[in-house]
C-alpha positions as CSV (number, residue, x, y, z in Angstrom):
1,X,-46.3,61.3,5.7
2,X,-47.6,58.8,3.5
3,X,-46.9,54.8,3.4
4,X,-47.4,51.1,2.6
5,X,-47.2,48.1,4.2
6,X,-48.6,45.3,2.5
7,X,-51.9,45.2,2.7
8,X,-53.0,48.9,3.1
9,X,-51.3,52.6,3.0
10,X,-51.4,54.9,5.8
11,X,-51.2,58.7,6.4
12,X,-50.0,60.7,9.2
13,X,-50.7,64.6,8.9
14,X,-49.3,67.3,11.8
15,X,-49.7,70.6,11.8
16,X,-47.2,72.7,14.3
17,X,-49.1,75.7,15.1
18,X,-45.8,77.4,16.1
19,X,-46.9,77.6,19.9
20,X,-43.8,75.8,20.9
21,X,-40.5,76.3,19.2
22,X,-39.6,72.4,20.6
23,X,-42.4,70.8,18.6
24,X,-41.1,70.1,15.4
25,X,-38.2,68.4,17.4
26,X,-40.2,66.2,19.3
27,X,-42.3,65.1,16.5
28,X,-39.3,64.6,14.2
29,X,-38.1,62.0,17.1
30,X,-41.4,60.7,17.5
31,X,-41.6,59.7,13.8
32,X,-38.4,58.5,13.5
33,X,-38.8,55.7,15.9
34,X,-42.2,54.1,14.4
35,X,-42.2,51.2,13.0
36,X,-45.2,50.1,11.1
37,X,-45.5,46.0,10.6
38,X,-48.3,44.3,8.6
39,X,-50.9,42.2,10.3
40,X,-53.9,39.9,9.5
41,X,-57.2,40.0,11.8
């Protein structure tokens, strides 16, 4: 996954390893609820 908020781009790269058939569930869920906001230091 690749993305923008204002002020930088991010990247999130998973690889399933097929170990566990309930992975790519689970990380589908995980991604679906993050929510990226932009903030100053």
């Amino acid at each position: 996954m690749i993305g923008y908020v204002p002020g930088g781009w991010f990247f999130l790269y998973y690889t399933d390893m097929l170990k566990d058939s309930a992975d790519a569930s689970e990380m589908e869920k995980l991604l679906s609820n993050l929510k990226f906001t932009a903030a100053s230091n």
